[in-house]
C-alpha positions as CSV (number, residue, x, y, z in Angstrom):
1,X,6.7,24.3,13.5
2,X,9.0,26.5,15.3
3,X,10.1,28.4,12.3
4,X,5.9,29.2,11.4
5,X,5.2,30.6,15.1
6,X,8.5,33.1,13.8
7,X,7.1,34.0,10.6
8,X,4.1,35.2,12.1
9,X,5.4,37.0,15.1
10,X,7.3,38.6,12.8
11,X,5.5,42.8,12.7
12,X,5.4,44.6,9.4
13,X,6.0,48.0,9.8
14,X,3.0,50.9,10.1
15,X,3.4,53.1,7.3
16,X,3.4,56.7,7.4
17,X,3.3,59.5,4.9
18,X,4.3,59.0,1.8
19,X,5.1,55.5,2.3
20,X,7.9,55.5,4.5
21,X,8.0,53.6,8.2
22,X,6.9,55.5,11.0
23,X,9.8,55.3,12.8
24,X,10.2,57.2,16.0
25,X,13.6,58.7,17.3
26,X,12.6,60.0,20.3
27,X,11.1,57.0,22.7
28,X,9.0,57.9,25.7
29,X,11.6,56.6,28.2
30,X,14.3,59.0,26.6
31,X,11.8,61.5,26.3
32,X,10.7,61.3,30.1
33,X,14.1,61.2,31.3
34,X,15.7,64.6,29.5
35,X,12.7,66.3,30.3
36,X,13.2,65.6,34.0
37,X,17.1,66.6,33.2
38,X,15.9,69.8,31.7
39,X,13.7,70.4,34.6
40,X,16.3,69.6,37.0
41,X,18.6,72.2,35.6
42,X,15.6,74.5,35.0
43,X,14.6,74.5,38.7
44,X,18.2,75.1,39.8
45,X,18.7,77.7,37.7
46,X,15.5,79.8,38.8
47,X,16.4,78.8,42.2
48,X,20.0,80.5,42.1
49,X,18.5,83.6,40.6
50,X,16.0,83.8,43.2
51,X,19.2,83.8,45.3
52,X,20.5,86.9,43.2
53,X,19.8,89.8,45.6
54,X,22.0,88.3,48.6
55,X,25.1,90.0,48.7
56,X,27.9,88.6,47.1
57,X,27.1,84.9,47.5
58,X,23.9,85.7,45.3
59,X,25.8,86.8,42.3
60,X,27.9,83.7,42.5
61,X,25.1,81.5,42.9
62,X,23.0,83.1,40.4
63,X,26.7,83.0,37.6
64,X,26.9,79.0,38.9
65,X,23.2,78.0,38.1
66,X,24.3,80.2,34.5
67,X,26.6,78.4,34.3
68,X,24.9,74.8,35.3
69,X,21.9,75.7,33.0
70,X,24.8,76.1,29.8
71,X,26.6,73.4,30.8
72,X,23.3,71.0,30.4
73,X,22.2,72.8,27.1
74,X,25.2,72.1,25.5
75,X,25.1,68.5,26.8
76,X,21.3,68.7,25.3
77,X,22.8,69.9,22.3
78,X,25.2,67.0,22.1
79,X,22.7,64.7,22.5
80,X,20.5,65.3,19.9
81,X,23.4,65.4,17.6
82,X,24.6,62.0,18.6
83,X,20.9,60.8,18.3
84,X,20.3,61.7,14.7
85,X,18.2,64.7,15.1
86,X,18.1,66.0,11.6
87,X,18.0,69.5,9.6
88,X,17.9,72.8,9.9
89,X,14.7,73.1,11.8
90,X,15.8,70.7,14.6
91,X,19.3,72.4,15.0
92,X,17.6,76.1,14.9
93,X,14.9,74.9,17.5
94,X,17.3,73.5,19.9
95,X,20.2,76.3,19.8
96,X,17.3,78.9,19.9
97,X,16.2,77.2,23.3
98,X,19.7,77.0,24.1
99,X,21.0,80.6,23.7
100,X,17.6,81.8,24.8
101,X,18.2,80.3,28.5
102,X,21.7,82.0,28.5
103,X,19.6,85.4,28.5
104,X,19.7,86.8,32.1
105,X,15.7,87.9,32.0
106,X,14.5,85.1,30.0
107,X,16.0,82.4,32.1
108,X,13.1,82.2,34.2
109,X,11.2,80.8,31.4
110,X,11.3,77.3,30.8
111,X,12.9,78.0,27.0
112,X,15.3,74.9,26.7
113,X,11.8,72.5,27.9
114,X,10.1,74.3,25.7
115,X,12.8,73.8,22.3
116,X,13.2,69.7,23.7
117,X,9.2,69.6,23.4
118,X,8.8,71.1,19.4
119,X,12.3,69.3,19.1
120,X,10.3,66.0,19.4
121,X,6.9,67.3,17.9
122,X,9.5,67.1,14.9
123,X,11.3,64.7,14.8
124,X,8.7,62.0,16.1
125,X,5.8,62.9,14.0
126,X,6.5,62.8,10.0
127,X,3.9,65.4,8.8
128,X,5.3,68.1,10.7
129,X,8.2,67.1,9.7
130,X,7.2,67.6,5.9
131,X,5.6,71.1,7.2
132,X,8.5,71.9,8.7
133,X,11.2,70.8,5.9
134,X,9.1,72.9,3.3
135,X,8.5,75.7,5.6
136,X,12.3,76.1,5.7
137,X,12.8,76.0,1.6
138,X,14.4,72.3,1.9
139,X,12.6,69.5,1.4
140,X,13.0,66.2,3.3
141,X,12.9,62.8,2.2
142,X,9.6,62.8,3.3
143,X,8.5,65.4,1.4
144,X,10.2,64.8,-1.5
145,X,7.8,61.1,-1.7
């Protein structure tokens, strides 16, 4: 009896394009809890520029939150590698977002949020995924079914 109840508890998986399982990489707890990390380092980081035009102390606060906001992208970086995030499109979106924040004027613009957002869009959600893969010239698993 025991073994029935199992067989039918037991969840096929939904299919997605082409076939394949729609399989997230991206949850919403993880996706909840980097955001609030990028936000974190976000705020800081406008909050030492805003600091900028106070003599001396201002241009070290401003180079530590430069410095804090790197320090989390490459950590950001390092994540996503370690999760699995695949392709050119996924690499290009997150070092973009990365190197974008390291520009003095454009740091007050939330650019690694921003990356970490089309980053999931991506990665979470197969036909942009097959967009994307043919957009760049190399096709994906997916697109390839």
């Amino acid at each position: 009896m025991p073994e029935e109840i199992k067989k039918k508890e037991k969840k096929t998986p939904e299919k997605g394009v082409g076939g394949t399982e729609n399989k997230k990489k991206f949850g919403l707890g993880e996706f909840i809890l980097v955001t609030l990390i990028l936000l974190f380092a976000e705020i800081f980081d406008f909050l030492m520029n805003i600091a900028f035009p106070i003599p001396v102390v201002g241009q070290v606060l401003s180079a530590l939150g430069s410095l804090f906001s790197f320090v989390v992208g490459a950590f950001f970086l390092l994540y996503l590698f370690l999760k699995g995030a695949s392709g050119l499109k996924t690499w290009t979106t997150g070092i973009a977002g990365w190197l974008a924040n390291s520009v003095p004027l454009l740091q007050i613009f939330p650019l690694q949020i921003l990356a970490w957002f089309v980053v999931v869009a991506i990665e979470n959600n197969p036909r942009l995924e097959k967009i994307a893969s043919v957009a760049s010239g190399k096709p994906s698993a997916i697109a390839k079914k």
